[in-house]
C-alpha positions in Angstrom: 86.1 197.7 185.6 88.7 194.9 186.6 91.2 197.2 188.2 92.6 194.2 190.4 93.0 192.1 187.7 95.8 194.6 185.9 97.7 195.2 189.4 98.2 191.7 189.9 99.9 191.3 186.1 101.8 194.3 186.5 103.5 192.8 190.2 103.7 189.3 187.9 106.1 190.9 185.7 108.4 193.6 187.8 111.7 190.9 187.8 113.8 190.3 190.8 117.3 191.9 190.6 119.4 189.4 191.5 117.6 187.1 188.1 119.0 190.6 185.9 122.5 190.6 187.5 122.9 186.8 186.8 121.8 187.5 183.2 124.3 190.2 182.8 127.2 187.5 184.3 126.1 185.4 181.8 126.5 187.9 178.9 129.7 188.8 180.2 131.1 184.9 180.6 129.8 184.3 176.9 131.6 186.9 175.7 134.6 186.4 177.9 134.6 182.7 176.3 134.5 183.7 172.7 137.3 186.4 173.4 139.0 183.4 175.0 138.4 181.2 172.4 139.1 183.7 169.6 142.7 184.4 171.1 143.2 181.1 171.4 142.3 180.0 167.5 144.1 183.4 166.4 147.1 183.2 168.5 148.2 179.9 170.0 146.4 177.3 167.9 145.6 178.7 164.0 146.0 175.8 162.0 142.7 175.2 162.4 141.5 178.5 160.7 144.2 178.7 158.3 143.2 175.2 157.0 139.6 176.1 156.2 141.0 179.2 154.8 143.7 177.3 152.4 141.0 174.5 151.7 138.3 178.0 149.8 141.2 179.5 148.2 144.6 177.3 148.1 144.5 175.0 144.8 147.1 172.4 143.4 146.7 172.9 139.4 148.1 171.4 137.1 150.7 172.4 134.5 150.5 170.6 131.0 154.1 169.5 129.8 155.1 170.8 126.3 155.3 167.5 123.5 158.4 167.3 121.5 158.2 168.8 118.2 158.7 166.4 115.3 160.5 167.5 112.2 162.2 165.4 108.9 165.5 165.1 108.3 166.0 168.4 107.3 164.2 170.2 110.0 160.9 170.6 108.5 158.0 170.8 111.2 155.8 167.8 110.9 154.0 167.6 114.6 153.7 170.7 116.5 151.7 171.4 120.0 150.5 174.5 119.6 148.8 176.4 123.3 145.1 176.2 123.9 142.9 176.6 126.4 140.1 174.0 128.3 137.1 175.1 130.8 136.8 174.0 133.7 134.8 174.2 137.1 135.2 173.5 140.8 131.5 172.8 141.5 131.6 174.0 145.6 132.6 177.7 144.3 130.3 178.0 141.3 128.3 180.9 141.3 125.9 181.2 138.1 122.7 182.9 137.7 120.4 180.9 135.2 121.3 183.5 132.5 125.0 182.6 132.4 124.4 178.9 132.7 122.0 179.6 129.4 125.1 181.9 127.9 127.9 179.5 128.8 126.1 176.3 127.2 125.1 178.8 124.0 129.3 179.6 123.6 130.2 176.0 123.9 127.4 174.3 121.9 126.4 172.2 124.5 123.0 170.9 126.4 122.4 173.2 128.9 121.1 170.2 131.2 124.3 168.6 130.7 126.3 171.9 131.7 124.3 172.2 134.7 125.0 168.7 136.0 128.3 169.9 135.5 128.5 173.1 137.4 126.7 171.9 139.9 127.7 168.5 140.4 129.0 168.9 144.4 130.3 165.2 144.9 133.6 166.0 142.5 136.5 168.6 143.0 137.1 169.0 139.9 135.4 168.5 136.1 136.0 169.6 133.0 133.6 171.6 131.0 135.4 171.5 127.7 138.5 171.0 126.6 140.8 172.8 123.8 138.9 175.4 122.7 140.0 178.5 120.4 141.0 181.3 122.1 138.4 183.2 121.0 135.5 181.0 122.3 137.5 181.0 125.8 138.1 184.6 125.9 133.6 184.5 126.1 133.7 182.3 128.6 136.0 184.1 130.4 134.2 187.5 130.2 130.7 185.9 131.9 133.1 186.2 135.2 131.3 183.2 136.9 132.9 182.1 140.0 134.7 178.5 140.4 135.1 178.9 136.3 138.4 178.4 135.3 140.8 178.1 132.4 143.7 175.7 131.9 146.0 175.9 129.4 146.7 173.2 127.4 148.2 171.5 124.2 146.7 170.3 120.9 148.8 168.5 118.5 149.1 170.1 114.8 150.6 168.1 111.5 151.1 170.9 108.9 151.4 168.4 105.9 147.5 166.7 107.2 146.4 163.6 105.3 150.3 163.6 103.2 151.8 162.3 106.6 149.0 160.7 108.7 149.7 157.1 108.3 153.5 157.0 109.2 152.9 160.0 112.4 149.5 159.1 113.3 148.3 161.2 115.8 147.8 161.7 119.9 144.1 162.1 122.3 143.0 165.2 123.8 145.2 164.5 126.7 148.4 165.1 123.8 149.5 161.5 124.2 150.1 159.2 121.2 147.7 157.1 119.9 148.9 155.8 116.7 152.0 155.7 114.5 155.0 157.0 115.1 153.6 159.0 117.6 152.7 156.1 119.9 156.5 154.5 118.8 157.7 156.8 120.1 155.5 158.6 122.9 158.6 158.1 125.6 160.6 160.5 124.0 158.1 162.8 122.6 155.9 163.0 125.6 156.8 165.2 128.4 155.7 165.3 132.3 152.9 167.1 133.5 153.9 169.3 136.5 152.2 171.0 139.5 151.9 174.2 141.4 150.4 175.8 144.8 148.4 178.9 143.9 145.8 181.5 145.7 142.7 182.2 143.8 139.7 184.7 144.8 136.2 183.9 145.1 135.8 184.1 141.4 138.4 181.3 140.9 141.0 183.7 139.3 144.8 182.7 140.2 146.2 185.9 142.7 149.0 184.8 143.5 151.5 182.0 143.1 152.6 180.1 146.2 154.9 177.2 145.5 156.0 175.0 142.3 155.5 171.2 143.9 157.0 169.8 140.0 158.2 171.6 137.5 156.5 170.5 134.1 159.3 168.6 132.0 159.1 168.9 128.3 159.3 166.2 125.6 162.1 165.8 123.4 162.4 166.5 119.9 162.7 165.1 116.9 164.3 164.3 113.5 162.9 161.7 111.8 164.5 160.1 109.0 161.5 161.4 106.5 162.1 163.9 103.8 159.1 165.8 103.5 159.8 166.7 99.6 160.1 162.6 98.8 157.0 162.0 101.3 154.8 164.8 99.1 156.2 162.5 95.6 155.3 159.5 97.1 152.0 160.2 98.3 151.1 162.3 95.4 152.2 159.2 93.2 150.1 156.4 94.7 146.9 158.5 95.1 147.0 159.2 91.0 147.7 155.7 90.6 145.0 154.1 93.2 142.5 157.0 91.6 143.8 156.4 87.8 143.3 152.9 87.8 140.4 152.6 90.2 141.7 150.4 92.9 141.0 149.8 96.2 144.1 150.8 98.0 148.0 151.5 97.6 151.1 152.1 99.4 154.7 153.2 98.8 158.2 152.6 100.6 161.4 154.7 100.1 164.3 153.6 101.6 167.4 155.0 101.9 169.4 152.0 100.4 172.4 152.2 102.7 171.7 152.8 105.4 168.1 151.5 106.2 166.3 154.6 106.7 162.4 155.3 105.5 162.6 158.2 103.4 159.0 158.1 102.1 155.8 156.0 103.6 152.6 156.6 101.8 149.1 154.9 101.7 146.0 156.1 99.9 143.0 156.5 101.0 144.1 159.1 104.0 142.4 160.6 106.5 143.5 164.5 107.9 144.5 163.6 111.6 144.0 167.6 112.0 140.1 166.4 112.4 139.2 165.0 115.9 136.5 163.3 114.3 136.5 159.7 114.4 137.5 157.8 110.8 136.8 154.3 109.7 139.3 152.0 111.0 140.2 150.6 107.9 141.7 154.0 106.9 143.6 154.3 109.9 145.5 151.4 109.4 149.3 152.1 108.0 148.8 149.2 105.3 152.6 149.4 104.2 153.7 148.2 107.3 150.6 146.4 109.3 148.8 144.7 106.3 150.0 141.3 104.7 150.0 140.3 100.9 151.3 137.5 98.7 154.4 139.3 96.9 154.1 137.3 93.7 157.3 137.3 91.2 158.9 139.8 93.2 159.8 137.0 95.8 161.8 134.9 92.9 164.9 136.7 93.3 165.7 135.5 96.9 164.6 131.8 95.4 167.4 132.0 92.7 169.8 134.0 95.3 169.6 131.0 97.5 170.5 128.4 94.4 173.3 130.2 93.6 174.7 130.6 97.4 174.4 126.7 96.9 176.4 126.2 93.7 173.6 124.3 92.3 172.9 127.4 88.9 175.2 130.4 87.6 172.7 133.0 85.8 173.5 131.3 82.4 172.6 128.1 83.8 169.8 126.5 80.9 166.4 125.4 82.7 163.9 123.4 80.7 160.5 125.7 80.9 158.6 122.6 79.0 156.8 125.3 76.9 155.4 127.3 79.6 153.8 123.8 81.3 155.1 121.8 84.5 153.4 119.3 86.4 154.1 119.1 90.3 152.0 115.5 91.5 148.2 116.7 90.4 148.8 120.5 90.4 149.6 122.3 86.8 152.3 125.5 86.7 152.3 127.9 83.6 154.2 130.7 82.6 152.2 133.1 80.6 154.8 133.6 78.1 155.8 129.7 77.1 159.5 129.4 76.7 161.3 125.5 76.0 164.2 126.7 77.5 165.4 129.9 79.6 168.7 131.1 81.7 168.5 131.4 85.1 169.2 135.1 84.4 165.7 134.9 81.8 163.9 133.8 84.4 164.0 136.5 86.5 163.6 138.5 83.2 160.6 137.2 81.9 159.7 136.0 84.9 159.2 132.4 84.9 156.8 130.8 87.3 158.5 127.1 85.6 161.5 128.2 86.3 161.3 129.2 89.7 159.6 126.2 90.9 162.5 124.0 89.1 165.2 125.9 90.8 163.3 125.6 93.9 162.8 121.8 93.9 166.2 121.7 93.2 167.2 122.8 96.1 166.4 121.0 100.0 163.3 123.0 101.7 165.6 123.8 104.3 168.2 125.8 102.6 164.9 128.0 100.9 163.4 128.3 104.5 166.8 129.8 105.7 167.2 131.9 102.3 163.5 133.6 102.8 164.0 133.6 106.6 167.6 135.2 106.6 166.2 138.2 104.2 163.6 139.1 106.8 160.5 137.1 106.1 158.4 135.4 108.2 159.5 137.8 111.0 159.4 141.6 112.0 161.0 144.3 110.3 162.4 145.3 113.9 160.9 149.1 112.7 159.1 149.5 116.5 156.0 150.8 114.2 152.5 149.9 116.7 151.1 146.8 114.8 154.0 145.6 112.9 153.3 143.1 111.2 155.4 139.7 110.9 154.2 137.9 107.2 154.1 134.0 107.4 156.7 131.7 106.2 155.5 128.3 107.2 157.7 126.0 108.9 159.8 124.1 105.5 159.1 120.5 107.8 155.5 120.4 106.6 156.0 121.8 103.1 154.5 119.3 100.5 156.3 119.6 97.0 153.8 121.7 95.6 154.0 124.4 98.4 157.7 124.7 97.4 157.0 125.0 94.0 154.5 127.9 94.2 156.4 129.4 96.9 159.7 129.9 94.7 157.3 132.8 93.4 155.7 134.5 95.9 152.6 132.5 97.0 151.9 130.6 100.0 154.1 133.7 101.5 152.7 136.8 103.0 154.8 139.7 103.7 154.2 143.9 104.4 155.3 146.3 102.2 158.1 147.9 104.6 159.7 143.9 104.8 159.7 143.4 101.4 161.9 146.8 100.8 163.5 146.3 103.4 164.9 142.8 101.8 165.9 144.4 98.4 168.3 146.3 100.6 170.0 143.0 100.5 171.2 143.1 96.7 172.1 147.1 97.4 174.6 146.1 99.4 176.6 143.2 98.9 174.2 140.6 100.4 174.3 142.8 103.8 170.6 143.4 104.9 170.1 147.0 106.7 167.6 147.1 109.6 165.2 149.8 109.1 164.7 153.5 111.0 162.7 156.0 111.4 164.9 158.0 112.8 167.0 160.0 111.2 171.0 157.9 111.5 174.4 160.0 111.8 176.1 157.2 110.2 174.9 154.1 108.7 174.3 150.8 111.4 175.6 147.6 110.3 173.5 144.7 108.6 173.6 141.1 108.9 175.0 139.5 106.3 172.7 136.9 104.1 174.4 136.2 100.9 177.6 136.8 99.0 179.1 139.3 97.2 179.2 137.6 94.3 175.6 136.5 95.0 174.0 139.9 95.6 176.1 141.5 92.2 174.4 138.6 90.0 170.7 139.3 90.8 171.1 142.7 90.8 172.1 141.8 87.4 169.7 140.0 86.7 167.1 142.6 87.9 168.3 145.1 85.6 167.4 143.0 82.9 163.9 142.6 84.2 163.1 146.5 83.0 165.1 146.8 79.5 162.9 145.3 76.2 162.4 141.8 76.9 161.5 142.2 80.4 158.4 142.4 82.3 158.9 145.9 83.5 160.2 148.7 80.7 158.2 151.2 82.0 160.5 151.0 85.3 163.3 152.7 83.3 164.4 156.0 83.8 166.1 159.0 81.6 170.0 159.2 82.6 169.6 156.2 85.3 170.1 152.5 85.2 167.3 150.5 87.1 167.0 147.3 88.4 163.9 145.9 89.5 161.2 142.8 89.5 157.2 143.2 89.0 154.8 141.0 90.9 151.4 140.3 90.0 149.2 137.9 92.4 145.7 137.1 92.7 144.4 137.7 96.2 143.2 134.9 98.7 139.2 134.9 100.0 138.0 132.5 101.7 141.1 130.2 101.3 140.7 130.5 97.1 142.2 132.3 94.9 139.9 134.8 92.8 140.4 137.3 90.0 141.3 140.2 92.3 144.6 141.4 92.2 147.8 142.7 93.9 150.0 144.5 91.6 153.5 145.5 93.2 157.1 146.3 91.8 160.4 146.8 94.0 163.7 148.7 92.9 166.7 149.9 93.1 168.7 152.9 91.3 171.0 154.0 90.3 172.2 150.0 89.5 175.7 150.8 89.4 175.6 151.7 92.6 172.3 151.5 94.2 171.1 154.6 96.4 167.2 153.8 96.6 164.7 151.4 97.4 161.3 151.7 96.0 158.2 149.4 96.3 154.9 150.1 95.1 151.8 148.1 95.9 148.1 148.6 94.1 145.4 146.6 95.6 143.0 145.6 93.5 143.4 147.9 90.1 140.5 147.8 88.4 140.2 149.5 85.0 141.1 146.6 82.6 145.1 146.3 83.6 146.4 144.6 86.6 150.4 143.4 86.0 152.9 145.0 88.0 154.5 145.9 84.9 151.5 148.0 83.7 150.2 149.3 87.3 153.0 149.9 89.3 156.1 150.1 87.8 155.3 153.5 86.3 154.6 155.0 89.4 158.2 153.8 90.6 159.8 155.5 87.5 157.7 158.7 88.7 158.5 158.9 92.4 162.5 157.0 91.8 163.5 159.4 89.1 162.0 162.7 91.1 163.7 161.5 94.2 166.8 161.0 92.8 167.3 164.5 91.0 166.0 165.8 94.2 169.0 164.0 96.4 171.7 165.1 93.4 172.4 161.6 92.6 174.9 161.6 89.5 173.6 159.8 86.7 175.1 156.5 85.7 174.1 156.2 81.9 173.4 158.5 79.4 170.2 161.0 79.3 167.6 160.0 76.9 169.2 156.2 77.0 165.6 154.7 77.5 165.3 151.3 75.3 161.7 151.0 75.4 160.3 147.7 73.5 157.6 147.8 71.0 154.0 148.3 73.2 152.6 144.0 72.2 155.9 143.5 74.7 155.1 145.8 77.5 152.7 142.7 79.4 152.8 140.1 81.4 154.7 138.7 84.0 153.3 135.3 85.9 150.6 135.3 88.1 
């Protein structure tokens, strides 16, 4: 037995008592000092505290501004922003088992990797899951009840008239700013500010109570454009029946309001629905009536004969020698496809005399047909704000040779957009004034800039009325209780720097003649079903979308109903190319 052994361990381990009373001073000083310190953090110094507490549940979000609503001229909705909701997560307060990860990737249709580097991603504040969903598919998420999860409400662009508006408003990003169109043009009066506010949320990331507003959200302005949605359906109805029935590649249309400058109608086909987020081909994007260049053709020959007549140099019943449809300038041969020996000025503008063009333009000095094209808008902006405007080229009159001022009397060597080219035509409308254009819809008309006379302006539009009755190159322009005046243009398009047998069939006009309202001008690109003159291919869609406009606006007729003088069909043809 080791008996010794145990009474030995047992004196090794009775304590002294002074080593138990400094361990109970101890106790009581650690305490004392956390009492201490507690009253001290609680009382006299709490920021402390009170900052790690605001930091887990104090939150500065966000609060989307409201975009202006866009409407035509008659109030019409065209762009609305309608409430939606997005997802997303403070990563420090997220809370998920692995089944709600699984269920929250399965509502949104994501990867559920890519949802957990997400969730969990701890280096960011802030990151959004998804944004604009249904509220259906957040009112799922919602119900998982997974802490640092959160909704924000947001806006998402809608255009009620889709792909029959998409060119001329275009369309904004998820973040409801404008990306194209008008709404880009015009994004600083249509956009609003975002504000901010100060709020309390619970562990679960739910919003308890409202603390402060830091900046009240400031909404965007609205609207009234100077579109009428009836015209814009006509329009674009019109040019997709004729790009479809002919087979072309492309067309566009421009109303105008002839007094006072404002767009009434823009219309391209092929369109695109900018309802669908989905990312279209570029090329169908673009707004070709006012960002795409063209030679106009014939219907450039009536600012070459305006200018010889500001000059003195012709009056309409001025005689030209045509030479039988055949003119010589240096080594370069021009024809007219309907030889004439001799023509009026007025004829050529009627039948459309390439001769006769380029002999009234080499008439005249270069510089007085520079200023004529230049004065009338060419060669420049339309001064429309639209994103990618484009400018044409009219090359500088200096480096012309005498065959570049030939062919440009009629519309080649010239590129211009759809919306200039209207926009000039408002020049014989009104008295030789040109109008600027607008999208906007005007109180009263703004004033032009004068290009050329009174008298001027009254003679071609004169002149252009002839150009659709028998004998001209564009009967099919006419319409039932309405005179027209108007010029086809036919041109072959450039590739490569040569000319090739593809084709640009356009036609500009005015109505009622006697005292204009309306601009119209129709462009086909590339018809190809066996026709391809302006006369043929897009005249007829003016009649259609000039004649419905009119009777839609009340315009009084000027001419008797069922006064259509249409020629026998061997004279419905040509006009030059």
């Amino acid at each position: 037995m080791n008996y010794p052994s145990n009474i030995q361990a047992a004196k090794l381990a009775a304590l002294p008592p002074w080593r138990s009373r400094l361990l109970f001073v101890l106790l009581l000083f650690g305490m004392g000092a956390l009492i201490v310190r507690a009253v001290y953090l609680q009382s006299i110094n709490n920021n402390f505290l009170q900052q790690k507490g605001n930091a887990r549940s104090n939150r500065v979000v966000d609060i989307s501004a409201h975009r202006g609503m866009i409407t035509d001229r008659n109030g019409e909705p065209l762009a609305i922003s309608t409430p939606v909701e997005s997802i997303w997560v403070s990563p420090q307060d997220v809370e998920a088992t692995p089944q709600q990860v699984n269920q929250l990737a399965r509502i949104m249709g994501m990867n559920i990797t890519e949802v957990k580097n997400r969730l969990f991603d701890t280096t960011r504040d802030f990151v959004y899951l998804q944004r604009q969903l249904p509220p259906e598919q957040a009112e799922k998420i919602v119900k998982l009840g997974m802490p640092g999860v959160s909704l924000r409400r947001e806006y998402r662009r809608y255009y009620p008239n889709g792909d029959i508006t998409a060119h001329l408003l275009g369309f904004t990003d998820v973040d409801d700013n404008g990306q194209e169109g008008l709404e880009l043009a015009l994004q600083n009066q249509l956009g609003g500010k975002a504000g901010s506010q100060r709020v309390i949320k619970d562990r679960k990331g739910h919003i308890v109570e409202d603390v402060a507003s830091i900046r009240a959200p400031k909404p965007g302005s609205n609207l009234a454009l100077s579109i009428d949605s009836k015209i814009q359906y006509l329009a674009y109805r019109e040019i997709k029946l004729a790009v479809e029935h002919h087979n072309a590649k492309a067309g566009s249309i421009v109303v105008l309001d002839a007094k006072s400058g404002e767009v009434l109608a823009l219309a391209n086909w092929p369109s695109y629905n900018p309802n669908n987020r989905a990312k279209s081909n570029l090329q169908v994007l673009r707004n070709h009536a006012v960002t795409d260049l063209f030679e106009p053709g014939s219907t450039l020959k009536p600012f070459t004969v305006a200018a010889a007549l500001e000059t003195g140099n012709v009056t309409p019943q001025t005689i030209i020698n045509t030479e039988n449809g055949t003119m010589l300038v240096g080594k370069h041969k021009i024809h007219d496809t309907h030889p004439e020996e001799i023509l009026t000025v007025a004829q050529v503008i009627q039948k459309s005399s390439n001769v006769g063009a380029a002999k009234i333009a080499l008439s005249l000095p270069p510089e007085k047909i520079w200023q004529s094209l230049n004065e009338s808008g060419f060669g420049m902006q339309a001064g429309s704000g639209f994103p990618g405007e484009a400018a044409g080229k009219l090359h500088d009159y200096k480096k012309w040779r005498p065959i570049e001022q030939a062919t440009l009397s009629y519309g080649h060597g010239i590129s211009v957009s759809l919306l200039q080219l209207a926009r000039a035509y408002t020049i014989f409308a009104n008295n030789g004034e040109l109008r600027p254009v607008s999208w906007l819809k005007l109180d009263a008309p703004v004033s032009g800039k004068k290009v050329y006379s009174n008298a001027t302006a009254r003679e071609i539009l004169a002149m252009l009325e002839l150009a659709v009755l028998p004998g001209g190159t564009a009967p099919l322009a006419q319409i039932n209780g309405y005179r027209v005046a108007g010029k086809t243009g036919t041109a072959h398009k450039l590739e490569g720097g040569r000319y090739i047998n593809r084709y640009i069939s356009s036609f500009v006009g005015l109505a009622p003649a006697s005292n204009p309202r309306l601009v119209v001008a129709v462009m086909i690109n590339e018809p190809n079903n066996g026709q391809y003159y302006g006369g043929l291919v897009a005249a007829p869609v003016f009649s259609n979308v000039m004649s419905a406009t009119l009777r839609q606006l009340n315009v009084p007729n000027d001419t008797q109903l069922g006064n259509i003088l249409m020629p026998l069909p061997v004279d419905i043809v040509k006009e030059e190319v």
